[in-house]
C-alpha positions in Angstrom: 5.8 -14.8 19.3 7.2 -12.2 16.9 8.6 -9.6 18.8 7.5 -5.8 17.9 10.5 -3.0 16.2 9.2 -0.6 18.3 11.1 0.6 21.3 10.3 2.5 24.8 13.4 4.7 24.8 13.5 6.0 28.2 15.8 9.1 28.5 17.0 10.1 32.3 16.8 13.8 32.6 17.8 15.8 35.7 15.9 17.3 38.1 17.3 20.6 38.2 17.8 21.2 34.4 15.8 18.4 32.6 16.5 19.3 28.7 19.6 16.8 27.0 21.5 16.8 24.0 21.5 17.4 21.0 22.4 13.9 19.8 21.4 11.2 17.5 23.0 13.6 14.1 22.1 10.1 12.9 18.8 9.0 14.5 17.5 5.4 14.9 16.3 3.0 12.0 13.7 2.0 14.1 10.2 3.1 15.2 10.5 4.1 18.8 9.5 6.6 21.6 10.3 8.3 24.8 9.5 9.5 28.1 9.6 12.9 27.2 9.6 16.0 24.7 11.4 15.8 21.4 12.8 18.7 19.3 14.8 17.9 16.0 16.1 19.8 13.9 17.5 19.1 10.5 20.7 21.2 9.3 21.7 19.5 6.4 20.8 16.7 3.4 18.2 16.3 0.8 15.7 15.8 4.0 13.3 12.8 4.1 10.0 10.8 5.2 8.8 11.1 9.3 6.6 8.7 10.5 5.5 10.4 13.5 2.1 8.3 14.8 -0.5 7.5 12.1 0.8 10.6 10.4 3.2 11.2 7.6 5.5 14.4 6.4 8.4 15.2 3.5 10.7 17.1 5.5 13.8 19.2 4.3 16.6 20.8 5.9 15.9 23.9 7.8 12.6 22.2 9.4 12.0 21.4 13.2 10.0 18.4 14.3 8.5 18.7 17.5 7.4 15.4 19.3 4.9 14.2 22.3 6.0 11.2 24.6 2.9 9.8 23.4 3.4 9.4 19.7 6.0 6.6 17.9 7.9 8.1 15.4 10.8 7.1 12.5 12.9 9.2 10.3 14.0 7.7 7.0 16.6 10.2 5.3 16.5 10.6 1.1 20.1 10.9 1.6 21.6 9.0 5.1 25.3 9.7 3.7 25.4 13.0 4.2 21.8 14.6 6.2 22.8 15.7 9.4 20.4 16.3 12.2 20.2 17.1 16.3 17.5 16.1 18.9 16.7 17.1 21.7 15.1 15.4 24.8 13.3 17.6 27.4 10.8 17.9 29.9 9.5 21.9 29.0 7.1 22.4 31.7 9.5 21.0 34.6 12.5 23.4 32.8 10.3 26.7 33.4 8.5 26.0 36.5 9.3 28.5 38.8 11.0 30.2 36.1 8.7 32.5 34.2 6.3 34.3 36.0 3.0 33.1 37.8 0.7 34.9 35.3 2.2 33.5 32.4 0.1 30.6 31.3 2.0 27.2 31.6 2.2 24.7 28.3 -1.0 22.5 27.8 1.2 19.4 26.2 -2.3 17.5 25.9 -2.6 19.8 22.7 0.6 18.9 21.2 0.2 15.4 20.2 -2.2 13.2 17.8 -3.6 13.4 14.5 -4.5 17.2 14.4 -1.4 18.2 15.6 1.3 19.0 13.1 4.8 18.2 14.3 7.0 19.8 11.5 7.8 23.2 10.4 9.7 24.6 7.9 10.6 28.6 8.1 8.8 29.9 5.7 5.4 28.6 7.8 6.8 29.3 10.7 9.8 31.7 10.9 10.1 32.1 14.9 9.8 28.9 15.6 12.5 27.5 13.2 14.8 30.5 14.7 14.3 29.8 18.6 14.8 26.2 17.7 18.1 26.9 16.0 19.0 29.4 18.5 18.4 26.6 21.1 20.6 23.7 19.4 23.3 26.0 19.2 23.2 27.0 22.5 22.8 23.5 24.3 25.6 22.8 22.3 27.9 24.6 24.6 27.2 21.7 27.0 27.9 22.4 30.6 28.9 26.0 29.2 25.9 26.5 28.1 23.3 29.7 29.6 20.9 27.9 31.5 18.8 31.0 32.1 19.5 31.5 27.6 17.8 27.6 27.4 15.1 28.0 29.1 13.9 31.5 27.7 14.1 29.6 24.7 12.2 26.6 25.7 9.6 28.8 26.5 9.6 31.0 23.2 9.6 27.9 21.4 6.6 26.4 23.3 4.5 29.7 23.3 4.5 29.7 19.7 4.0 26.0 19.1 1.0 26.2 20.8 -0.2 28.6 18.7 -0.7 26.3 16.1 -1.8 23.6 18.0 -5.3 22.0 18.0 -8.0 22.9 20.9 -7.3 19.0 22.1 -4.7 16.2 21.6 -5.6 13.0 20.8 -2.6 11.0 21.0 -2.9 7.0 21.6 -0.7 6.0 24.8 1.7 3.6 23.9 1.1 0.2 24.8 -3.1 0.8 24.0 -3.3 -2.3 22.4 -4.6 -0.2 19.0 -1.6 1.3 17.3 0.8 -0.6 18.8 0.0 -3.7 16.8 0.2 -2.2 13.7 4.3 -1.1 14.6 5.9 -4.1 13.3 4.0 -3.5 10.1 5.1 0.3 10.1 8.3 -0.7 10.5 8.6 -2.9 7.9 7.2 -0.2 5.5 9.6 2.7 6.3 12.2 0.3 5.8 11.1 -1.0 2.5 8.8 1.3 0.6 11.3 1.6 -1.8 10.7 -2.3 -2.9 7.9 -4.3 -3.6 5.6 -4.8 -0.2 2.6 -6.8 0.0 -0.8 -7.5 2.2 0.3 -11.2 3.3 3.6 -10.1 4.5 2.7 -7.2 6.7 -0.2 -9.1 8.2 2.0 -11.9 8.6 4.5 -9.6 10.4 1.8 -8.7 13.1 0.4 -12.3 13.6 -2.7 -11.3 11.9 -4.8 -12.3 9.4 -5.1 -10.3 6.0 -8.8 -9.2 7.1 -8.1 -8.6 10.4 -5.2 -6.7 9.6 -6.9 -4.4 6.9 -9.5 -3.5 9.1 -7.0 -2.6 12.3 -4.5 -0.1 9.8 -7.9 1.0 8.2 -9.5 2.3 11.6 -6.1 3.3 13.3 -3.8 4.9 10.4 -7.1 6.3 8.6 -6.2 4.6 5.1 -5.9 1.7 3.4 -1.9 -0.2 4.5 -1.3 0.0 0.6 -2.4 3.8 -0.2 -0.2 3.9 3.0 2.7 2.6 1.5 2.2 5.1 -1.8 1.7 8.0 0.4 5.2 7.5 2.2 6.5 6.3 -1.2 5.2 10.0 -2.7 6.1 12.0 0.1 9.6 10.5 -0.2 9.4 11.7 -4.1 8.3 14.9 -3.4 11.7 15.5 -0.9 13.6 14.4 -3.7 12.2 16.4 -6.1 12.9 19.7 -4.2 16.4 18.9 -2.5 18.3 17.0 -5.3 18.8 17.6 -9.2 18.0 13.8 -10.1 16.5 13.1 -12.8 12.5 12.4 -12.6 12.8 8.6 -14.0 15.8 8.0 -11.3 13.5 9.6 -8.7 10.6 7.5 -9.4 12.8 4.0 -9.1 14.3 5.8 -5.7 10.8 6.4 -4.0 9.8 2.9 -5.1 7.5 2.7 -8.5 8.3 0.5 -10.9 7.6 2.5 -13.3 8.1 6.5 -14.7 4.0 6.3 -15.9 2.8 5.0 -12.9 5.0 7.5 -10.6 3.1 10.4 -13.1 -0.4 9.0 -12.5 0.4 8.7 -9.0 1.8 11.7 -7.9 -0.3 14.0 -10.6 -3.6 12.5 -8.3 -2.1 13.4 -4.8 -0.5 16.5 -5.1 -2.9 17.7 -8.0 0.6 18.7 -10.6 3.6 17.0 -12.5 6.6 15.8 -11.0 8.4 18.5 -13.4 5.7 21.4 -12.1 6.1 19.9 -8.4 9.8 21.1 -9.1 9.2 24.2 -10.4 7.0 25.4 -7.6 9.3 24.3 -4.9 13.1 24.7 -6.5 14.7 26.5 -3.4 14.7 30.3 -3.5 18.5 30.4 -3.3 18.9 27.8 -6.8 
């Protein structure tokens, strides 16, 4: 039996102050998940492609990711040479209980997770979020130094506003439903190699299924097609490059994994509705 890339990462918090890091500057190649909160934040690079669940997202530095226990997720960076990132691993609502007071509403986590639930910001959608969760790396980075009291006021802050944009309900599979994760070693594969050539037989093959079984599984779990899959993170990963680097266009489209510079126009012209060259326009950085 093929064994499946994705991993239960258990992390052991303490009782008394369960939040740890920030590690993983770096994070795993690999699709994977844990027993608790996740907070990333990324401070440096040309950004990259999550896969956080069924769901995909360009992200750049300066944006937060925030992510359930429930939902597998994978970070592929445009640039792994030099993007820098932290995590870190919590428990939120055992790090304020008994902290803030008995009128203040407790977090609904249920909310923060599944497919209406979006788990990256950037500042300019989301200003005080993106500053309590800077303001919260730097701070746990004082390690045993670090204001406890300073942490969890932030924690808090930070979980207040997520939840203000967060769906009436979540809907997040559990790991191990028997749904999703059959479809991880196929994932896997993909955010590893959307750059190259990837095809129906291998992918099925990878999951110990047949072609037909296996279009209908991604179809009804991911919500498209395992090929308009693949171009979506292909895209997504132009689109980062587009906005954090100076590359030229035809480079780009080899990079993000289109063989060639017409078929990266047709294709990114019908998702995000523009150009590659207008794309860039719209979203040069404010400080270029």
């Amino acid at each position: 039996m093929q064994k499946t890339h994705m991993l239960y990462d258990p992390i052991e918090l303490s009782a008394d102050f369960p939040i740890w890091g920030p590690e993983f500057s770096k994070p795993p190649d690999f699709a994977h998940v844990h027993n608790c909160f996740e907070i990333g934040f990324c401070w440096q690079g040309s950004g990259g492609v999550f896969q956080i669940g069924s769901k995909i997202y360009s992200v750049d530095p300066g944006c937060a990711v925030f992510i359930n226990d429930r939902e597998y997720h994978i970070l592929t960076n445009a640039t792994p040479e030099n993007s820098k990132w932290d995590f870190i691993n919590l428990d939120p609502v055992g790090l304020v209980l008994g902290w803030i007071p008995p009128e203040k509403q407790t977090f609904d986590l249920e909310r923060l997770s599944g497919p209406q639930f979006r788990n990256i910001y950037s500042e300019e959608e989301a200003p005080e979020l993106i500053q309590f969760t800077r303001l919260l790396m730097n701070e746990m980075r004082k390690g045993e130094t670090c204001s406890r009291s300073c942490v969890r006021a932030l924690v808090w802050a930070i979980f207040t506003k997520l939840s203000d944009y967060a769906p009436e309900t979540g809907t997040a599979l559990e790991p191990g439903s028997g749904k999703l994760e059959r479809l991880y070693p196929a994932l896997q594969h993909i955010s590893q190699n959307y750059t190259h050539q990837i095809d129906i037989p291998t992918l099925a093959a990878k999951c110990n299924m047949s072609m037909t079984a296996f279009r209908q599984l991604f179809k009804k779990n991911i919500g498209m097609r395992p090929l308009e899959y693949v171009n979506t993170c292909r895209l997504n990963a132009a689109a980062t490059l587009l906005r954090n680097t100076s590359l030229q266009i035809f480079d780009i489209a080899g990079k993000a994994g289109f063989p060639t510079l017409s078929h990266f126009n047709r294709m990114f012209h019908a998702y995000y509705s523009c150009s590659p060259w207008e794309y860039r326009l719209r979203n040069r950085p404010k400080n270029s």
